[in-house]
Each structure stands twice: as structure tokens, then as C-alpha cells.
C-alpha positions as CSV (number, residue, x, y, z in Angstrom):
1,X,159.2,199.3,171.9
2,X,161.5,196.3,171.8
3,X,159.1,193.8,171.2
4,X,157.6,195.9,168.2
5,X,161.1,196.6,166.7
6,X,162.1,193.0,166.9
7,X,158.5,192.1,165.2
8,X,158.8,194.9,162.5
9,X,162.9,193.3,161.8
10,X,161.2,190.1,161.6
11,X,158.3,190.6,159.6
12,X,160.6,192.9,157.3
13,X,163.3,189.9,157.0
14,X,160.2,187.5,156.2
15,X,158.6,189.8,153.2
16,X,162.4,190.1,152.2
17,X,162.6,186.1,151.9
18,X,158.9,185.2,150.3
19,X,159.6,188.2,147.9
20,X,162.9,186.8,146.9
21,X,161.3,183.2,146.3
22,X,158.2,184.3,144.6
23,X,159.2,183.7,140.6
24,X,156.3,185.5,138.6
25,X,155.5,184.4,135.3
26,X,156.0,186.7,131.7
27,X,153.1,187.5,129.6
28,X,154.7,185.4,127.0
29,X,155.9,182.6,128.8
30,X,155.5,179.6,131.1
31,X,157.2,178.2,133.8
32,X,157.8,174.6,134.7
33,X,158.7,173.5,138.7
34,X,159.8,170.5,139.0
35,X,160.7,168.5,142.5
36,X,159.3,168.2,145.9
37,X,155.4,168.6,144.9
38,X,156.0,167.2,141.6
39,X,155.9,168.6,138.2
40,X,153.5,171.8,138.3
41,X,152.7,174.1,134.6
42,X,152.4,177.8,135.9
43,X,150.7,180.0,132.8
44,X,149.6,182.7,135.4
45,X,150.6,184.3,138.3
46,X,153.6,183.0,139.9
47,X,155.6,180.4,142.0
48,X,157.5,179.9,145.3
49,X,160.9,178.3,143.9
50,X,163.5,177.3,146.2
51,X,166.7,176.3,144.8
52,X,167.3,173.2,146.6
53,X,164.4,171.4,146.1
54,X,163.1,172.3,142.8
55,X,164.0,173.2,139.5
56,X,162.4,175.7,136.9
57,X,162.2,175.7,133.2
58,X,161.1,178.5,131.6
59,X,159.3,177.5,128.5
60,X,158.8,180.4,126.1
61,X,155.5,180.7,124.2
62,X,156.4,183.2,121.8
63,X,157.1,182.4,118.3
64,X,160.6,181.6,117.7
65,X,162.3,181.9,113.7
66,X,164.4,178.8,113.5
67,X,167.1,179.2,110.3
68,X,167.6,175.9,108.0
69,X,170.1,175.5,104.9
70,X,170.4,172.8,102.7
71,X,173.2,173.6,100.2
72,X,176.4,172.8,98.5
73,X,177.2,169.0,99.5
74,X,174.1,168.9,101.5
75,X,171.7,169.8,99.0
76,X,168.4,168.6,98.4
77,X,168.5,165.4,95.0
78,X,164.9,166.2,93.3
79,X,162.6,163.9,91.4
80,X,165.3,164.2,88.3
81,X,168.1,163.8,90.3
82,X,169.5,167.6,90.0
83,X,171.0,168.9,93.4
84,X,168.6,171.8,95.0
85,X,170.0,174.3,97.5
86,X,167.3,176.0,99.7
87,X,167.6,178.2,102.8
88,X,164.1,178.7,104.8
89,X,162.8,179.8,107.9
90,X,160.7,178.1,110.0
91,X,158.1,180.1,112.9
92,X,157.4,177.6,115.6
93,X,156.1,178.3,119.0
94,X,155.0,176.3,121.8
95,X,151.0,176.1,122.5
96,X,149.9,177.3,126.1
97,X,148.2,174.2,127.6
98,X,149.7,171.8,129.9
99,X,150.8,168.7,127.8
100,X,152.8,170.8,125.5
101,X,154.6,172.9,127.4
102,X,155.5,169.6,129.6
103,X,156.7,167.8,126.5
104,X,158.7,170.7,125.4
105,X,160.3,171.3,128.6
106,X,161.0,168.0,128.8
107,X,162.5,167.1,125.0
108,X,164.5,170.9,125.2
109,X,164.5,172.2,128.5
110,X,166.1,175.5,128.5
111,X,167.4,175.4,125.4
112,X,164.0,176.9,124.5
113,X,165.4,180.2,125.3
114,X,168.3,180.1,122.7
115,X,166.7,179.9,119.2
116,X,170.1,178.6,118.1
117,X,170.0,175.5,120.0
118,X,166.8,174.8,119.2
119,X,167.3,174.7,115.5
120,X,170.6,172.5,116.5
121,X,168.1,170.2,118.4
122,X,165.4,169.7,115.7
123,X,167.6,170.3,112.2
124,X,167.6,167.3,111.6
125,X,163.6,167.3,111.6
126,X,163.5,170.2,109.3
127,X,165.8,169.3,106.8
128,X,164.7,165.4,106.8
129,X,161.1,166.8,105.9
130,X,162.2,169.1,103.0
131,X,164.4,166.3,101.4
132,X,161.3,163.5,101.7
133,X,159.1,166.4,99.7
134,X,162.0,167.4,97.2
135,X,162.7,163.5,95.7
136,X,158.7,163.3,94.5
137,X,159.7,166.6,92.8
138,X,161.4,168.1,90.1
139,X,163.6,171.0,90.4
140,X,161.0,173.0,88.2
141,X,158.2,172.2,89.6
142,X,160.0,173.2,93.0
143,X,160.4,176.5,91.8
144,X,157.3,177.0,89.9
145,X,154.9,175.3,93.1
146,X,156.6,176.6,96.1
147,X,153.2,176.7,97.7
148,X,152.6,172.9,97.6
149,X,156.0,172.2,98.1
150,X,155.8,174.2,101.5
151,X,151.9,172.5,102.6
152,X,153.5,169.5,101.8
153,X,156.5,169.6,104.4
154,X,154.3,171.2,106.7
155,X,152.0,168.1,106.8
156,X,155.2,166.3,107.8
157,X,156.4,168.4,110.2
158,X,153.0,169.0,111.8
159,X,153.6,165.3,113.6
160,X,157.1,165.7,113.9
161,X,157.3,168.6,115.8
162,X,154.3,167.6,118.1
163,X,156.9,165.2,119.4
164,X,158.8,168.4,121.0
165,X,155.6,170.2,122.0
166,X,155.6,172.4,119.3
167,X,153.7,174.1,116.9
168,X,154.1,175.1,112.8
169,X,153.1,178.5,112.4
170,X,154.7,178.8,109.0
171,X,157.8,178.2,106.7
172,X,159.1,180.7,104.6
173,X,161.6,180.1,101.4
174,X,164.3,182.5,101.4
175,X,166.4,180.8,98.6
176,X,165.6,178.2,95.9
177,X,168.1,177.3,93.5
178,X,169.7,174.8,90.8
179,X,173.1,173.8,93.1
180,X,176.5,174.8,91.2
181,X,177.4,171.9,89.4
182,X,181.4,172.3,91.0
183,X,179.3,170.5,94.2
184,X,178.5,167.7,92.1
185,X,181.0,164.5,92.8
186,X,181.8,162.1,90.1
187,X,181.2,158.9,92.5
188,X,178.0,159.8,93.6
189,X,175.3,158.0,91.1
190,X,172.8,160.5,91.5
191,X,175.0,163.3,90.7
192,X,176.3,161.6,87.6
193,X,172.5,161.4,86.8
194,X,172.3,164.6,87.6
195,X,175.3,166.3,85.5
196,X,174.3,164.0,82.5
197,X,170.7,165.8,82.4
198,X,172.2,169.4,82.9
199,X,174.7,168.6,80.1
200,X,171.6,167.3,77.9
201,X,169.4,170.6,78.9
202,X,172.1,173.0,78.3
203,X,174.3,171.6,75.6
204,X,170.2,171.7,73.9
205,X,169.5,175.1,74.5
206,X,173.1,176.3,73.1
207,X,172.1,174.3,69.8
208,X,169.1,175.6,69.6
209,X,170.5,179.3,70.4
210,X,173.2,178.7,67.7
211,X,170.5,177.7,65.3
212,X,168.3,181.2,65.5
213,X,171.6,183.5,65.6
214,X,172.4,181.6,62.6
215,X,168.8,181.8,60.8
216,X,168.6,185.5,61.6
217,X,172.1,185.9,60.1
218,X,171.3,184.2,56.8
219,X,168.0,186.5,56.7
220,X,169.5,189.6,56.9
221,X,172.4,188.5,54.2
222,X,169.3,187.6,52.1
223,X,167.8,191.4,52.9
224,X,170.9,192.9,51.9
225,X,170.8,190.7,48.5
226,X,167.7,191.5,47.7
């Protein structure tokens, strides 16, 4: 009866241990083990991890939104040198094969986890691709062609991103318009471009305004005339 109660202790103790360094793997995830045995990709299943002599990265393989603004004294200078502010989301995830969850681990680690971070990590990326696509075009065409302004910086990214292991799903435009002209600084030449052509456009229409209110006035006196 000794011997079988020390066994059953013993055996108990051991499940206790291999359960507590068994790491399973999410449905919508991937793990990453890195250390004695090299680097391993787990998609399915699980791991033994042992604190000491690895290390895990849990790369997630759901789609992530990453949040972008490019406004105020950051906005985007168009084709005719007007200021654009845009605010867009971005749906990136990371594909499920080996070389691209390794890359990502590697580039982010577990920053992956934290949307927040990520954006922090690639902004620069995201912005840099919507400011390249923005100088071939003019603010109205911007507005009026969202959807080839948007295939265009996806083309862009598309390579970009690879870099990081990840994938463009999509890009949304939450917000795109004409920035408020108290942004604009006097020094900069492609605001004074900029603030020339909006004074031109609007100081146009108001002439043009004037000129109709004024027609229609002169009509109506000649109505009552008559």
C-alpha cells in the first residue's frame, strides 16, 4: 500500500507538471518557441514551454483594425498643393503559414497582441503610402475617386507590409476633407500655393454668387416695372 501511494503521489505530481508546461494553441492564433530546439511555428495542437530555456510569442491571426490620421499640420499636400486631412482604417492580419508568422513575430513580437502598438510600429508605413498616392492627386479627384485612391495605396502597402508578415485585407475612409486653412503656415511654399488657389476658387465663386443675386434682383425690378 506504500509503494502504490508513493507511485499514485508521483505520477499525480508528474501529470501536475506536464499539464502545467503543455501551452495549447487558440483557434485564432499561433505560437512561436524559440530556444533550446530552435525556432518551432506551432498552428495546431500545442507545446511543452519551459520558462528557462525558451521563449513564446503568440502571434495572433485574426484580423486586427489599425486606426491612421493625417490631419491638421500633418495633413496630406495633393496634386494642387491644397492640404487634405483623412482618418482611415486599415484591417491587416497575419497569414497562417510558417514564413509569415516568423517574420511577424520577429519584426513585432508581442506587440501583436496590442493593436495600439502595432499601428505605433507601422504608422509610419500607412501614412507614408497615403501621402505618395495623394501628391499625383487633386483634392477633388480624392473625393470624387476614393476607390482608386484606396487600390492605389493598397498596391503600395501590399509590399510594405509583407516586410512585417502581414496581410492587407482592406482600408476603409472614415474622413476626407479640404484641411482648415488656420493650419496653413505662411513659410511653408506649398501652403502659400495652396491658400493662393483657395483664395482664387472662393473669391470666384463669391463673384459669381454676387453676379446671379444681382441679375435676379434687376429681373424682378423689371417685373414690377412692367
Amino acid at each position: 500500500l506504500l509503494g502504490f501511494g508513493s507511485a499514485l503521489i508521483f505520477f499525480s505530481l508528474f501529470a501536475i507538471i506536464i499539464t502545467r508546461l503543455f501551452v495549447k494553441v487558440k483557434a485564432d492564433e499561433a505560437l512561436v518557441k524559440t530556444g533550446q530546439g530552435g525556432k518551432k511555428v506551432i498552428l495546431d495542437g500545442g507545446t511543452f514551454f519551459i520558462s528557462f530555456v525558451h521563449e513564446l510569442i503568440r502571434v495572433p491571426l485574426r484580423s486586427l483594425k489599425l486606426e491612421v490620421a493625417a490631419e491638421n499640420e500633418k495633413a496630406m499636400v495633393t496634386a494642387d498643393k491644397l492640404r487634405a486631412d483623412i482618418k482611415a482604417e486599415f484591417f491587416v492580419r497575419v497569414k497562417p503559414d510558417e514564413m509569415n508568422i516568423i517574420q511577424a513575430a520577429t519584426t513585432m513580437g508581442d506587440k501583436l497582441s496590442r493593436p495600439d502598438e502595432v499601428t505605433h510600429l507601422i504608422e509610419d508605413k500607412l501614412v507614408s503610402a497615403f501621402r505618395t498616392v495623394a501628391a499625383k492627386m487633386t483634392l477633388d479627384e480624392l473625393n470624387t475617386n476614393r476607390e482608386s485612391f484606396i487600390m492605389e495605396v493598397e498596391k503600395i502597402l501590399s509590399k510594405d507590409l509583407a516586410e512585417n508578415g502581414l496581410f492587407l485585407e482592406t482600408v476603409t475612409i472614415s474622413k476626407l476633407d479640404q484641411t482648415d486653412e488656420i493650419h496653413l503656415k505662411d513659410t511653408n511654399v506649398f501652403d502659400a500655393v495652396g491658400r493662393k488657389k483657395i483664395a482664387e476658387v472662393t473669391q470666384l465663386n463669391l463673384t459669381e454668387r454676387n453676379r446671379l443675386v444681382r441679375e435676379g434682383e434687376q429681373a424682378r425690378k423689371a417685373q414690377d416695372v412692367t
